[in-house]
N, C-alpha and C positions, 0 to 999 in steps of 0.2 A: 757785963758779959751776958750773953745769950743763951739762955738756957733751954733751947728747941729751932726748931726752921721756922722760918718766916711762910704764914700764910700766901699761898699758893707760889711761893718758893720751885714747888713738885708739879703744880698742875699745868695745864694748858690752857690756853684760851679759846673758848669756844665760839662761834659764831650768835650773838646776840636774834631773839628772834623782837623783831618789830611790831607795832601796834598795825594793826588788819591781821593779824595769823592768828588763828581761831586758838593755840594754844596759850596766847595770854586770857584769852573769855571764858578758859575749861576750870571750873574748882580743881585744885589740886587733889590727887591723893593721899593716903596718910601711907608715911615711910613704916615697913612691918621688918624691913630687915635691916639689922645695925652691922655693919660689915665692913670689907674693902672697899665694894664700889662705893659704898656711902661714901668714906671718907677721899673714895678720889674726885666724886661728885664734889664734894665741898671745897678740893681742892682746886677743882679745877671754878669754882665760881668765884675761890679767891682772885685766883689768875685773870680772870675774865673781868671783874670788878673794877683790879687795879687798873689792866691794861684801856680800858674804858674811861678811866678818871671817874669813877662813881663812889658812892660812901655805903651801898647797897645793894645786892641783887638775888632774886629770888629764880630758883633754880626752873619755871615754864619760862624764862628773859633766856634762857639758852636747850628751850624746846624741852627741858624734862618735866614732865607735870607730877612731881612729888611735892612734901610741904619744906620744902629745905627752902633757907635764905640763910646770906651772910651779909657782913655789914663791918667797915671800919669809920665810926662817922663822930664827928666831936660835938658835944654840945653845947649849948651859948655860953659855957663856961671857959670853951675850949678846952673841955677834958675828953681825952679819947675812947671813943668807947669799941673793942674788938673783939669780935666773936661771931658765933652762928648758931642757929634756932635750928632744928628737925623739929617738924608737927608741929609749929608755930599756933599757938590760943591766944591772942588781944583779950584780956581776961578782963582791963580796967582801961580805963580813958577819963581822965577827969582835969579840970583846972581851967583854965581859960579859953576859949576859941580864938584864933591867931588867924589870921589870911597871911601866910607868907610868898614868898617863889618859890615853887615846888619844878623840877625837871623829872627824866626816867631815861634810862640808858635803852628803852626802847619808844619812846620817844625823842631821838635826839634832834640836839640843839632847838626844843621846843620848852618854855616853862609857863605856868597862871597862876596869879594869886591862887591857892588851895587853902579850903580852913581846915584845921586840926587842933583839937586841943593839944595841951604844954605838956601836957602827962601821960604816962603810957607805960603797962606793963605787960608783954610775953612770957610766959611758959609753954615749957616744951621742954627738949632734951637737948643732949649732948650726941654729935657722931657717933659716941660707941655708947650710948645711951643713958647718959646721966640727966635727971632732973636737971631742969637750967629756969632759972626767974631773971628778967632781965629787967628794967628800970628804966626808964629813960624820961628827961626832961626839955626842953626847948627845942629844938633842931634835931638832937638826936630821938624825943619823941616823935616828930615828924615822921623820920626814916621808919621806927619801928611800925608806925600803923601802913604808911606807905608799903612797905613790904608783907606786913600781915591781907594787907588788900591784894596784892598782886596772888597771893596763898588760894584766895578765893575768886579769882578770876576779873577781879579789878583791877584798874588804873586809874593814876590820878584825876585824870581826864574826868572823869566819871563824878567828882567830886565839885568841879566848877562848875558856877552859876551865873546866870547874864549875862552883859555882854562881854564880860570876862571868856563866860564858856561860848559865843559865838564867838568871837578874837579866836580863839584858841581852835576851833573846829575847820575855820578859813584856811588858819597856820599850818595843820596836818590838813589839809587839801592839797594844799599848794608844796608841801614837803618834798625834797628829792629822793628821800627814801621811800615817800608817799606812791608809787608809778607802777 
């Protein structure tokens, strides 16, 4: 039995903002008030997440440039991992470097090999502001630095090299969201 609502259950789904809009390039700001909008902000990035088919998204993907990201992503264990960061710190990174398929719900239906190490740890807070340390290994490492980048005004994009990252630069040319 369920004992709460189901992430973004309540919110809506907002309109994704795309790579060329200057608000995925802006550092985020740091969230100073723990409140309702906060949590309808988060609810509604749940909403927005799901309804996208994504395992991640950080809250400038739908034009608000605060340090919020959520994330329901499993890792190569296939254990699930559900939750959400305010004021997201990538504190650790360590373990292997990996080139996997990396995509982004503002890049879509675009992916390239991306390297990231297997390891990964966020702190930050809770919505209504509790300490949070979050963990993550294989895939769901990925997510976490992926969205810790989006925080600070990165995309993955940013992260390929060679012809990988010329493949990839052609691919967002020629994009139909690209126009």
């Amino acid at each position: 039995m369920r004992h709460g609502s189901i992430p973004g259950a309540h919110g809506r789904v907002r309109p994704l903002t795309l790579l060329g809009d200057a608000a995925l390039r802006e550092q985020c700001r740091e969230v100073t008030e723990f409140g309702p909008e906060l949590a309808v902000l988060v609810e509604d990035l749940f909403a927005t997440m799901y309804a996208a088919q994504g395992v991640g998204l950080a809250a400038n993907q739908v034009g608000v440039p605060l340090r919020v990201f959520v994330y329901d992503c499993p890792d190569d264990d296939d254990v699930r991992h559900l939750g959400h960061v305010v004021n997201p710190s990538l504190v650790e990174t360590d373990g292997v470097v990996l080139r996997g398929p990396e995509g982004c719900l503002s890049l879509p239906g675009l992916e390239a090999g991306t390297e990231r190490y297997d390891h990964a740890v966020v702190e930050g807070f809770t919505a209504t502001g509790e300490p949070v340390t979050v963990h993550g290994t294989g895939f769901f490492a990925r997510c976490l630095q992926h969205e810790c980048d989006h925080v600070e005004g990165r995309v993955y994009a940013d992260h390929v090299t060679g012809w990988r990252k010329r493949r990839l630069a052609r691919q967002i040319s020629r994009a139909p969201w690209n126009r």
